[in-house]
N, C-alpha and C positions, 0 to 999 in steps of 0.2 A: 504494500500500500504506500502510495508517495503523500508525503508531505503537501500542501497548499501552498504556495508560494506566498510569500512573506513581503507584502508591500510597504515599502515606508514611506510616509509621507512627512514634512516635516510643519514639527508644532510654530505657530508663530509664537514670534517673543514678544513680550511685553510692549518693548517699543514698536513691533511691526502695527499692533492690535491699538497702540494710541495712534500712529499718524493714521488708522483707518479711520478711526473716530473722527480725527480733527479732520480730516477731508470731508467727512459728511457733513460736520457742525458748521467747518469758516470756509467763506469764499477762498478764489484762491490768492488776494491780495493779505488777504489776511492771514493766511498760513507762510506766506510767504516773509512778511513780516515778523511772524511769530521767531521762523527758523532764522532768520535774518539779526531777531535779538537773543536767541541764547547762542548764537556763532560768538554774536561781542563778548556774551560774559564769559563762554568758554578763554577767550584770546584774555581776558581781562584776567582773567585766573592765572592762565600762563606766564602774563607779564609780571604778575605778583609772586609768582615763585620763582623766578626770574631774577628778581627783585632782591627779594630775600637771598637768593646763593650767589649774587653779589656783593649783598653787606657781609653774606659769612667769610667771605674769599677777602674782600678788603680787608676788613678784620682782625682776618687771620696773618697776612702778610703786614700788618701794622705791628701787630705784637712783636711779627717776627725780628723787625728792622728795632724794635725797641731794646 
């Protein structure tokens, strides 16, 4: 007797099943907006750690020259 053949299909994730949402909810000026403001805070984050392992690196070489 053979086995059934085993189909996989793949589960959406989380975020596939929100941007389905938000395409039904917002036109598409406004989704586009949306992704358009978490790109900044994404970069905004970046910059700010960024930021930070510059002061540690200054810092660091401050002490050292002390």
């Amino acid at each position: 007797m053979q086995a059934a053949p085993v189909r996989a299909t793949a589960i959406p994730s989380v975020t596939d099943a929100l941007r389905a949402v938000e395409s039904l909810l917002l036109s598409s000026g406004q989704r586009t907006a949306r992704r358009n403001a978490w790109t900044a805070v994404l970069e905004d984050r970046r910059r700010a750690k960024d930021r930070v392992e510059s002061e540690y690196v200054l810092e660091a070489v401050a002490e050292h020259r002390s």
